[in-house]
N, C-alpha and C positions, 0 to 999 in steps of 0.2 A: 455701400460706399461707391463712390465712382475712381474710371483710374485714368492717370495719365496716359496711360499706354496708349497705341494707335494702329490703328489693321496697315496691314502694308497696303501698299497702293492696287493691288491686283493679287486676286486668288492661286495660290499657286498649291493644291494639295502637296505636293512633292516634300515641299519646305516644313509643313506643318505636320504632315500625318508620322510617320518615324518618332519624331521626339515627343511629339502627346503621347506614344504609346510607351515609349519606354519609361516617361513620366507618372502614366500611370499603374507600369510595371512597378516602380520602384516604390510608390506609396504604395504598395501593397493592396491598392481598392480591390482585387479581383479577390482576394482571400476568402473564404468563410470559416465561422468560428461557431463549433460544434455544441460552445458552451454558451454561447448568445440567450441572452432570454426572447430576444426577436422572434418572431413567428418564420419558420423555415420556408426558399422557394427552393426547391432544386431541380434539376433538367441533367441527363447524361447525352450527351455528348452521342451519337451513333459514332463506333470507333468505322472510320475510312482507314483501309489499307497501309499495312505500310509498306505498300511500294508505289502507293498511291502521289497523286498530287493534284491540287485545288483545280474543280472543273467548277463548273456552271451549277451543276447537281447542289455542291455541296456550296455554294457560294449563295445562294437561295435558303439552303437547309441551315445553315449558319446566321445568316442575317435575321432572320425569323425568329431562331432563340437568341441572339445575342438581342434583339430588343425587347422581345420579354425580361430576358434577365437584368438589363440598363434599367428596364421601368421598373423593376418589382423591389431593385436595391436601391431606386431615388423613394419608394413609397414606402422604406422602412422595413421592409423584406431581411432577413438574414441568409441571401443568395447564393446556392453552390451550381454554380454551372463547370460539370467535370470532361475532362479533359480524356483524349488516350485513343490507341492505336489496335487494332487487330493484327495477329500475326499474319491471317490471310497465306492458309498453309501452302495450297499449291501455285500459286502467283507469287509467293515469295521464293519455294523450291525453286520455280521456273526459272526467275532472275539468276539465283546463284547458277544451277545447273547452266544455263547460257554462257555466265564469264568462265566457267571451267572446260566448257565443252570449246571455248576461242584460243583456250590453251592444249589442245587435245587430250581433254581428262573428264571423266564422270563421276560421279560421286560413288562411285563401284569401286572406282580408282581410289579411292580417300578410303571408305568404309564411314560406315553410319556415324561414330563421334567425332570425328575429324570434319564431316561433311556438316554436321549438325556447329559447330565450334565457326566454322566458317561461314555459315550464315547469320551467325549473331555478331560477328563481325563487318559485315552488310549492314546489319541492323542497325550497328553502333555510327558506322562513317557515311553509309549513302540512306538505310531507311528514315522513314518521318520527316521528308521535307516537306510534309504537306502542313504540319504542326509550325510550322515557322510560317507559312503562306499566310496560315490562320491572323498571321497578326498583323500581316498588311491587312485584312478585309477590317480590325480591326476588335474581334472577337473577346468578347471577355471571362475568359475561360480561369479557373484557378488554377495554373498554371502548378503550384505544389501539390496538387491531389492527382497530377497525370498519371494513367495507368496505362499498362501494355497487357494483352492477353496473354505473354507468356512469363510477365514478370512473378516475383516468387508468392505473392498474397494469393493473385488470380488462379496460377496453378496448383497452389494446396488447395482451394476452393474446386476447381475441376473435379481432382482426385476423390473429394469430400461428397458431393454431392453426386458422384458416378457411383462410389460406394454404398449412398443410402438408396440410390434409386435402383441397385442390384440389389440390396439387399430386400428391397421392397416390392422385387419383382417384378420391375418397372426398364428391366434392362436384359435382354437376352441376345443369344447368338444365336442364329437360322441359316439354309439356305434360302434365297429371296433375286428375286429379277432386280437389278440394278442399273443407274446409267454407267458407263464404264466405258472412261479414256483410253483407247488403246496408245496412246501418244505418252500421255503421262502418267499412265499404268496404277490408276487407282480409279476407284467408287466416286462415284458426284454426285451432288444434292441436287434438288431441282435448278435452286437458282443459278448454276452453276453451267448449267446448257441452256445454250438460246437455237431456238428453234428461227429453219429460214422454210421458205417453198426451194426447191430445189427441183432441178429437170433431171428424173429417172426415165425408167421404163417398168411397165407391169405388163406383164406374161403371166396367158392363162395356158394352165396345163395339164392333162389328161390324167389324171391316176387311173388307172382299172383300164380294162376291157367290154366289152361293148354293153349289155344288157347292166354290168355293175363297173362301168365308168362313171369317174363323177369327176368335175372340171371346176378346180379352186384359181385365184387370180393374185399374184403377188408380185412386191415390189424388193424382193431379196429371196430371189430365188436361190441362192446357196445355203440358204436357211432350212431348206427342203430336206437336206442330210440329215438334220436331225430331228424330222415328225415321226410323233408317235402316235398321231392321229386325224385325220377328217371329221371336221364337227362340221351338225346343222341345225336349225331350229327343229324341234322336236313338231311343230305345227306346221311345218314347210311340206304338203300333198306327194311336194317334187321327189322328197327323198324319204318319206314313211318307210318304204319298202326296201332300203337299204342300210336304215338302223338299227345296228349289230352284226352285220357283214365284215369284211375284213375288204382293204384293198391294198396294191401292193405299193411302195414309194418306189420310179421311178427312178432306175438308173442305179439304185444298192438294194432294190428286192428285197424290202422289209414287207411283213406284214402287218399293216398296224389296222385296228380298227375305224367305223364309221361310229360317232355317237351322237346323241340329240342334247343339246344345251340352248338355252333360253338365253343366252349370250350373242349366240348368232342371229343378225340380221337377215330375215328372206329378200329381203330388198336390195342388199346392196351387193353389187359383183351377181355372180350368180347364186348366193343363196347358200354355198359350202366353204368353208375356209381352213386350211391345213391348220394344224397346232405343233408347235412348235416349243413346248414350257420351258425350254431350258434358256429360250432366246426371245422372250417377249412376255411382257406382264401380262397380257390380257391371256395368252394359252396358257399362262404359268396357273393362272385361276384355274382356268378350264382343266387343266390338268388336275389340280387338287380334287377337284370335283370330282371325277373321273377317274383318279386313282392310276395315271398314265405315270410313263416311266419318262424322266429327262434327261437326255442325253447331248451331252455340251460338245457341238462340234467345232467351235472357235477359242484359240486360245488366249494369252492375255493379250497378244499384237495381233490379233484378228485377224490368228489364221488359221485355215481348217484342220482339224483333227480329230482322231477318232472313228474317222469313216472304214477306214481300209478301205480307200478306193483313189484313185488317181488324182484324187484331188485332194487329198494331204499333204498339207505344207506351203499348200497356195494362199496367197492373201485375200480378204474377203472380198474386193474386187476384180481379183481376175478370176477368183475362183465364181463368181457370178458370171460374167462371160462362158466363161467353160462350161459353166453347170446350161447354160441356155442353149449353147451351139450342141451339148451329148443331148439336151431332149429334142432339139430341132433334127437331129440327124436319126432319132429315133422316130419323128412324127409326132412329138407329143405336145406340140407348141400349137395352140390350138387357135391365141391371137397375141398381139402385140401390140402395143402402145406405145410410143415413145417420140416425142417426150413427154414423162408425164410428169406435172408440177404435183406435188406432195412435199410435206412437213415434216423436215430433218431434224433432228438433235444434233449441237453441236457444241462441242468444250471450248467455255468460253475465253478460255486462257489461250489456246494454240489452235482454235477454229476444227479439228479435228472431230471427221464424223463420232458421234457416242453411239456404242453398240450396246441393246441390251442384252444382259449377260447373268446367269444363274449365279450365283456367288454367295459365299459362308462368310457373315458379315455378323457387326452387332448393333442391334435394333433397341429402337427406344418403345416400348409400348405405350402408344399416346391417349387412348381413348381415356383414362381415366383424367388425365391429366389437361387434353382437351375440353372436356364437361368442365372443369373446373374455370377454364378460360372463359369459357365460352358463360358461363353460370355470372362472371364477374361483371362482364357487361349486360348482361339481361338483367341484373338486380338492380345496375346503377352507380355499384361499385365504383367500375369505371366511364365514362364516356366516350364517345367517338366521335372526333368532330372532324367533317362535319355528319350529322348524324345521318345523310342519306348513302355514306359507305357502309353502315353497321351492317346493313345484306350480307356485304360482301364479305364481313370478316366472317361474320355466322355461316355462311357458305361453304366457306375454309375449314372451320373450328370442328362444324359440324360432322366434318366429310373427310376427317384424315386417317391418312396409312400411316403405319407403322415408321418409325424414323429412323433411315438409318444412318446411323454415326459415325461407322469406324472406314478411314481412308490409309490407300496403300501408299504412303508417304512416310520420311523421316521426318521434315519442318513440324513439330507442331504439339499437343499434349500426346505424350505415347497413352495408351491405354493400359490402365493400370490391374491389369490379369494375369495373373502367370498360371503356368501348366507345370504339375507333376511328370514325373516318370511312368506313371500310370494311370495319365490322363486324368489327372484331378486338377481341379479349377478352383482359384481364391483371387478376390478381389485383395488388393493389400492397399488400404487408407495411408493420408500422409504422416501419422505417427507410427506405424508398422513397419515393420522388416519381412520381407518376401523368403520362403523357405528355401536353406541355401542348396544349389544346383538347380532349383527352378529354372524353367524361362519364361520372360516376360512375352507378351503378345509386341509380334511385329507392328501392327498397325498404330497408328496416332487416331485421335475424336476429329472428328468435323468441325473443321473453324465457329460454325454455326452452334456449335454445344456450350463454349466457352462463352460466345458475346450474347447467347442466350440467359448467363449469369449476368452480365452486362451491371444490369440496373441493380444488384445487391452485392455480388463480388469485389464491384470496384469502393464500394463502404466499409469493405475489413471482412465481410462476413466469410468463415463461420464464426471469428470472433465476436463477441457482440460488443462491438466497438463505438463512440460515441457517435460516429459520422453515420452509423445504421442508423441509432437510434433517433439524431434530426432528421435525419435527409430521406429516411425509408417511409414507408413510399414517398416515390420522388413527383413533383406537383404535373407535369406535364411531360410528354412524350412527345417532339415535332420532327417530324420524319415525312419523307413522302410515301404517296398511297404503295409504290411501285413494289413495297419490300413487307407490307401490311402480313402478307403470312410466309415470306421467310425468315423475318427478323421477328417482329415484335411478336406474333401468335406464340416464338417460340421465346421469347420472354416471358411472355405474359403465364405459360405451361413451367417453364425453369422455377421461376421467381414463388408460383402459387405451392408450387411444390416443396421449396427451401425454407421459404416463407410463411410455415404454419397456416396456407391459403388469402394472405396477403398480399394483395396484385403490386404490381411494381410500378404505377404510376396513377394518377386522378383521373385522368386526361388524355387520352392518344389523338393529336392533332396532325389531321395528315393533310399534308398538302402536294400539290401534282408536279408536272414534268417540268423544264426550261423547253421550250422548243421554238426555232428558226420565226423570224418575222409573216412566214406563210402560213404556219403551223405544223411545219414539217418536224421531223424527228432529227435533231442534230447529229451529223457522224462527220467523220475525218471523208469520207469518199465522196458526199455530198457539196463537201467545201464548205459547211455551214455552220462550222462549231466556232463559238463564241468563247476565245481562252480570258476569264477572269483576271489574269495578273497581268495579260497585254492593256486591259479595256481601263486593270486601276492603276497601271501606269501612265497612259492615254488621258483619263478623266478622271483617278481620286478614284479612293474607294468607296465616298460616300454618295458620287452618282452613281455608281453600281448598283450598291445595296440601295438608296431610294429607287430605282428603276426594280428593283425586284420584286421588294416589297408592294413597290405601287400597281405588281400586277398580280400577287399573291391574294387569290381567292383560294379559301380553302375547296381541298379538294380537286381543285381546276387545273389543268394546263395551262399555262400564261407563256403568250410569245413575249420574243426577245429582240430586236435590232441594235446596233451599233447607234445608229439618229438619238432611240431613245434615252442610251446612257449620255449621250454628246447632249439630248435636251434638258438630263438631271442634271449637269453641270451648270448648263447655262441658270440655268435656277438656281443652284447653288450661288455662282457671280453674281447673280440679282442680289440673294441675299447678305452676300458680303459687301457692295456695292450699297447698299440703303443701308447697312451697318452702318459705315464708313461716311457716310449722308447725315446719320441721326448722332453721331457722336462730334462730325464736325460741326454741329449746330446743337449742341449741349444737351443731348439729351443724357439723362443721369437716373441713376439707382438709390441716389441721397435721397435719406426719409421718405417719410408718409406721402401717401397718393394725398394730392388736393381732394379736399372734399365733392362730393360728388354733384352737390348741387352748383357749385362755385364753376364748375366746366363747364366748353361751349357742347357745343350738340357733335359736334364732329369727335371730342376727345371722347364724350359720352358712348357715341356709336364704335369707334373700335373696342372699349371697354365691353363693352355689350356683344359684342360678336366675337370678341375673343372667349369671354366666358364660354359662350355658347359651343364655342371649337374644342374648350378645353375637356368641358363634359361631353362631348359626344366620341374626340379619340378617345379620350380613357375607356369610356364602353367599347367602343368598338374592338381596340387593342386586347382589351378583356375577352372579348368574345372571336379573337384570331380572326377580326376582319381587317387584316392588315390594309389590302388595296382601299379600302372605302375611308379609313382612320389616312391614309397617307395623302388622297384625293382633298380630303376637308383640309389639313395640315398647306398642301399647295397651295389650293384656290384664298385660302385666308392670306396667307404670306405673300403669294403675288400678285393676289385681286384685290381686297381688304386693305393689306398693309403698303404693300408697294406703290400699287395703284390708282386706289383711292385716298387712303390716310395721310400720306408721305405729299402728294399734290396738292390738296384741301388742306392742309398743314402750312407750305409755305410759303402763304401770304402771313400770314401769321407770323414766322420764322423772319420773313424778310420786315416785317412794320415791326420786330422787336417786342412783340405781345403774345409770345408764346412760352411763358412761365412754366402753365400749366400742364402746356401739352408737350414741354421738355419731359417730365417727371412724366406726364403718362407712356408718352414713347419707349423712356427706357425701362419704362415698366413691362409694355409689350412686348418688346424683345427679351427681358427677361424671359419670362413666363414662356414667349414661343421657343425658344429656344430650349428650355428644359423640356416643354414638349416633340420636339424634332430629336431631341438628344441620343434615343436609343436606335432611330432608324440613320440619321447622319451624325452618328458622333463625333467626329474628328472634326469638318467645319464648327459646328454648333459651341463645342468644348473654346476653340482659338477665339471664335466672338462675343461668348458669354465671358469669357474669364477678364478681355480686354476690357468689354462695358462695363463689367459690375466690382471687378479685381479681385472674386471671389477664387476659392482653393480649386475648384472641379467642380463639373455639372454630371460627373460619377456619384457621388454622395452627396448632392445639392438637392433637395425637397421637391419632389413631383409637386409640380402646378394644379392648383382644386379650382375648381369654378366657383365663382363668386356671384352669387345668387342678384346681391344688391348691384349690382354690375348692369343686367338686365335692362336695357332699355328701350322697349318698343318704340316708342314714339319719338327718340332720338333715329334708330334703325328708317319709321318712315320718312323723317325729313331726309337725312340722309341718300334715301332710296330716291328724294324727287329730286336733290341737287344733283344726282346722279343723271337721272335721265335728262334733265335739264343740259350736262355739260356734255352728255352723249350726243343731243341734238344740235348745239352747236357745232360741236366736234363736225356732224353729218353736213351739217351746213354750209359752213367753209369749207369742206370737202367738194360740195355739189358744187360749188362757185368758182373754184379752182384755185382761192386763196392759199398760200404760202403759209405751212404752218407756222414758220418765224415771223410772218408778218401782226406786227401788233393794229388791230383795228378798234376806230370809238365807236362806243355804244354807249346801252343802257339796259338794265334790268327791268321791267315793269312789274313787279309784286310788291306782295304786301306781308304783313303776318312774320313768320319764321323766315320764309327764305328771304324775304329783304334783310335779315339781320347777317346772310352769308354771301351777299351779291358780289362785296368787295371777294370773297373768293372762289366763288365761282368764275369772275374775270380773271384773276391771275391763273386759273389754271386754263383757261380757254386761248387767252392771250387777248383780251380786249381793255383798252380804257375807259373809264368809266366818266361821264361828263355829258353836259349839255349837249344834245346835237338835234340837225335835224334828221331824222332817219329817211333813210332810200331804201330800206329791206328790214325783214324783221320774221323772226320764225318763233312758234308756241314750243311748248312742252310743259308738263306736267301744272296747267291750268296758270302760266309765268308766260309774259311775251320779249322777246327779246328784240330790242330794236338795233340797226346799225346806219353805220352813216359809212358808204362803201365808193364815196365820190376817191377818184383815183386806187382802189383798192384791186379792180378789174376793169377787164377789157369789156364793156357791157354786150358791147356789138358781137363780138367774140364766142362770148360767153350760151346769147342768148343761140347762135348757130348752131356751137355742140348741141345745147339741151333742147333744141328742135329735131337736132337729126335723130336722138338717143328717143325723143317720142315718138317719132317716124315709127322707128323699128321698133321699140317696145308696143305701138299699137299694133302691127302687123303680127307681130308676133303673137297678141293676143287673139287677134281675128282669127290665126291658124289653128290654136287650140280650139275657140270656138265651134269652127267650123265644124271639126275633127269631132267633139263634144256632142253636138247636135246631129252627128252623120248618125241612122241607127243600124245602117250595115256596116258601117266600118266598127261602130262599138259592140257588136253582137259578135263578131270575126276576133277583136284587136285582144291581146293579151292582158293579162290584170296586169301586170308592172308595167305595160306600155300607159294603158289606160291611166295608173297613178299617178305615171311623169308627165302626162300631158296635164292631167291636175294641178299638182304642183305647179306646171311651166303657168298654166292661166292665173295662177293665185298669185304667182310672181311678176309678171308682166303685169298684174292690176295693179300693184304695189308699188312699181315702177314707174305707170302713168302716173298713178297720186303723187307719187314724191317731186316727179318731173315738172309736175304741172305746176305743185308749187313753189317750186326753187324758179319757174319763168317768173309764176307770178310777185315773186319777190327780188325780181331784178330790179334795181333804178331804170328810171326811162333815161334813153338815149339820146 
């Protein structure tokens, strides 16, 4: 049906995007129904922070699923795209601790449930505004299935699957080298420190005395306090003869041994390097090996202790100055360096150096659980697109430490252990009762433990609920590569595990960074960060998300500028612009397409090329080639349709003989429109609903291609009135006619294109009549003749395109020249060499044209 309705005069997202969405909040389309006989699609949602809000990241990572999941519930899909938050324990701690410590109070001040009670009060009034963001970009999330990590389903879940992986063995306490915030006084995962280059100094320095001296080099020389050893390669000639010696430390007179480990490099520094196990992973091995003793000289604010020596109680950077200047004053400083760039860990919450640090912690044992991951992609189970990252995950899978879980914080899942009176230990599940007088373990799980259930806790489980049972496994995973094995590895390890060895997704699609128009990495210091809600206030969120999508290569980094959202819009205007075009000229959705044979060649050729658009996004889209599906989507819309179709249309339109190609028009737009729908859904929704007066283009039938559609030999007439109205176009360009200027002419063909001359004139601007011609230019084997008496300045004319030969010949002779020199071309560079190429093949092309745009002047 067609509607009366009418696009407003000018695109204004502002107006239109809010009420489509709460329109289509209110129909409930984002729902899914567990009891559906539909064939399930579902996608979880990666939970973002909730103290988080809408960056660029997730503005990319979002438009991605949200048009998968637009296409897969216009193709009869029964769709769950879920929704939900991370507690994001220590960055949410942080927040609160911040507004307590602006009132002069700590959470020491409160005590742990006061302190815990007030951060869900946070949670309630300031966190998840990033969940409302979502809906400006547009997102069509099921907004009733939202989950939080520490809501009450997710945390019996926790508890549930802590207790069978203890029970299984799969979970123990150790002492273990750790990253460890001295700032905010807990354990950190990897992803959790971001490593910079930073200007130290490395001090090499003498252990022993002359004949059994030996000279190691470090970058945390108050780390020295607590070696319990000098290792070397066991092959190193240099130090054979000191393997099993004793030498003394420096400045506290320990004796510790020399030993030989295959760990040590003879090559790097001098060949011996202190061990230190209780403050660095790599001695903590060596240690194991070796059977050394670890002695923790820093404590949890990173400062020295333990020594009994004058530097207890110093911080760990002064207590490094000091510890340099007692060996320098002893002679034992043998060289120095500084500054020396080297690769710092640092918490990424409060930027504070991570020191590593010996710590009784509880560990996940992954290696079984790993295999398993790792087993699910190498069968096929799951995929990884695009398949040239699979290295990389195997790389990960193959090659993991032990995980460890438990953080010293309140915010978060407490870990559910308690201790006897005599040191007995029991997991208590979330139907148990803990024995009374126990205590529970202080520490909470790693944020990372919980959103590692993610993809089956947020379904009900361990109940077996109906939304496990459609939705598990869930159809695809779109994330990018950057979190590949903090997040999803340890999904994929959660989920195989809970899951009676069932992976949690079909699909893990990962796509790359947003970064700056140069390719630079976006930061606040840079000045280069692109805010998402500034740009869809600025331009509509549907230039946004087409500008993202249109640079989403899986896999790939895709820049960003501010131009490009500002030229999705304009695209956008175009397309509401020749809306507003085809509707003021009747184009309609009433009944059946005219027969195929009954239409001219020009209705036939966009039928034909639409098809072709429609089956090639659909693959593509299927196959997460976003940018390439979104490039075909452009060039048809504003090459195809705007450009060509909409032009070659209205002669037609204006002699009142366009029946046909009303009905085909808005048949076009139908069709592109449901196809545009999941990457620009807010315009697409306002102009389909107006043209057709249909319910939503949410539940409105993905567009198939229509085989009988096809039409070559429409495609090539097409193709030749094309080049045909190009070279006019070039012609009156060359001449310096006035595009508004209407000029008489004539067509001179035969066959098909005489039957399209009357509109090939009107889109050139010529009339069509007797004359006698003074100029006339070819194209696609048609000559076109004109009569240009009073049209230009001949005299004029012909002076420019003499001077413009001038120099297009000179210009060629200089290539030439250059060309033929064989000491200049034996000497000149390859890319010099190709632009002088280029310039000669250009300047030929230039004479030819020049020469005959004179020769098609009238005489004077």
């Amino acid at each position: 049906m067609s509607s009366s309705r009418e696009l407003a005069s000018t695109f204004s997202p502002a107006e239109i995007e809010s009420p489509l969405y709460e329109k289509w909040m209110s129909a409930g389309y984002f729902a899914a129904d567990a009891n559906s006989a539909k064939e399930a699609f579902s996608i979880v949602l990666p939970p973002p922070n909730v103290t988080g809000v809408l960056h660029i990241g997730h503005a990319l990572d979002q438009t991605l699923q949200d048009c998968l999941s637009r296409m897969k519930r216009m193709q009869g899909f029964e769709v769950l795209w879920l929704p939900g938050m991370d507690h994001a324990g220590i960055a949410t701690q942080n927040v609160v601790e911040k507004q307590l410590a602006a009132s002069g109070k700590s959470r020491h001040d409160l005590g742990r449930e006061e302190f815990v009670k007030k951060v869900w009060e946070w949670k309630e009034e300031s966190g998840g505004a990033i969940l409302e963001q979502m809906k400006r970009l547009g997102s069509s999330v099921d907004w009733s299935r939202e989950r939080f990590t520490m809501d009450e389903g997710m945390s019996k879940a926790v508890v549930t699957i802590f207790k069978r992986m203890y029970d299984a063995g799969l979970i123990y306490r150790a002492e273990r080298i750790i990253n460890w915030c001295p700032r905010c006084l807990t354990a950190l995962s990897d992803i959790e420190v971001e490593h910079s280059d930073d200007a130290g100094e490395l001090v090499s320095i003498r252990y022993g005395e002359g004949d059994n001296a030996i000279i190691v080099a470090t970058t945390r020389a108050e780390t020295m306090l607590g070696d319990t050893a000098v290792a070397v390669n066991p092959d190193d000639e240099r130090y054979s003869h000191m393997i099993g010696k004793t030498v003394k430390v420096p400045l506290i007179d320990r004796e510790i041994p020399i030993v030989a480990d295959e760990h040590v490099d003879p090559a790097f520094g001098t060949g011996a390097v202190k061990v230190t196990p209780a403050h660095d992973v790599n001695d903590f091995e060596i240690g194991v090996r070796h059977s050394l003793a670890s002695i923790v000289i820093l404590d949890a604010d990173a400062k020295i202790i333990n020594t009994n020596s004058a530097f207890d109680g110093l911080d760990r950077f002064d207590a490094r100055k000091a510890v340099v200047e007692a060996l320098r004053a002893e002679g034992r400083i043998v060289a120095e360096k500084r500054p020396y760039m080297h690769a710092v860990g640092h918490c990424s919450r409060c930027d504070t150096t991570i020191e590593p640090r010996l710590s009784k912690q509880w560990f996940v044992k992954v290696e079984p659980m790993a295999k398993a991951s790792a087993d699910a992609v190498r069968s096929g189970a799951v995929k990884i697109e695009p398949e040239a990252l699979a290295p990389r995950y195997f790389e990960w899978v193959d090659n993991m430490h032990d995980w460890c879980i438990s953080r010293q914080l309140w915010w978060g899942h407490r870990i559910p252990v308690w201790y006897g009176p005599n040191g007995e230990v029991v997991v208590v599940g979330p139907d148990e009762t803990a024995p009374a007088g126990w205590t529970q373990d202080s520490d909470v799980l790693d944020t990372w433990f919980s959103s590692g259930q993610w993809a089956f806790s947020t379904f009900g489980w361990p109940e077996k609920s109906a939304d496990l049972a459609k939705f598990y496994p869930t159809s695809v995973l779109v994330t990018g590569y950057d979190i590949l094995f903090f997040w999803v590895v340890r999904m994929m390890m959660m989920s195989t595990f809970a899951m009676d060895g069932v992976p949690p997704f079909k699909t893990i699609m990962l796509h790359g960074l947003v970064r700056d128009q140069f390719g630079k990495k976006m930061s606040k210091s840079r000045g280069n960060v692109i805010d998402p809600i500034e740009f869809m206030d600025k331009y509509g969120a549907d230039a946004l998300r087409f500008t993202l999508a249109r640079g989403a290569n899986p896999g790939t980094d895709q820049a960003l500028a501010e131009d490009w959202i500002g030229g999705s819009r304009n695209f956008a205007t175009k397309l509401w612009n020749a809306t507003r075009f085809a509707m003021m000229n009747g184009a309609t959705v009433s009944g059946d397409l005219p027969a195929i044979d009954s239409l001219n060649a020009i209705d036939k050729w966009i039928l034909s090329r639409l098809s072709e658009t429609v089956s090639q996004v659909t693959d593509l889209l299927e196959k997460y080639e976003y940018a390439r599906a979104c490039e075909l989507m452009y060039h048809f819309a504003w090459d195809d349709l705007c450009d060509w179709y909409l032009e070659l249309s209205k002669e037609a339109f204006a002699s009142g003989n366009a029946e046909g190609t009303k009905r085909v028009l808005g048949y076009v737009l139908d069709q592109l429109f449901r196809l545009m729908h999941p990457v620009m859904p807010f315009i697409t929704e306002q102009m389909w609903t107006t043209l057709t007066g249909g319910e939503s283009l949410v539940v409105a039938q993905w567009p198939v291609a229509n085989a009988a559609h096809v039409d070559k030999k429409a495609e090539s007439l097409i193709a030749q009135l094309q080049e045909i109205i190009t070279e006019v176009r070039r012609f009156r360009n060359d001449q310096g006619i006035k595009t508004s200027l209407k000029i008489p002419g004539r067509i001179v063909a035969t066959g098909d294109i005489a039957k399209y001359a009357s509109a090939v004139a009107f889109v050139v601007r010529m009339e069509l009549g007797e004359i006698t011609p003074s100029a006339k230019c070819e194209a696609a084997g048609v000559t076109i003749e004109f009569d240009l008496t009073g049209s230009i300045d001949v005299v004029a004319e012909r002076a420019r395109l003499e001077k413009d030969l001038a120099t297009a010949t000179k210009d060629k002779q200089t290539a030439e020249v250059k060309l033929n020199n064989q000491g200049f071309m034996a000497k000149a560079p390859d890319n010099v060499v190709v632009e002088i190429r280029e310039r000669l093949e250009k300047t030929t092309a230039d004479i030819e044209r020049i020469t005959a745009a004179l020769a098609a002047l009238p005489q004077a």
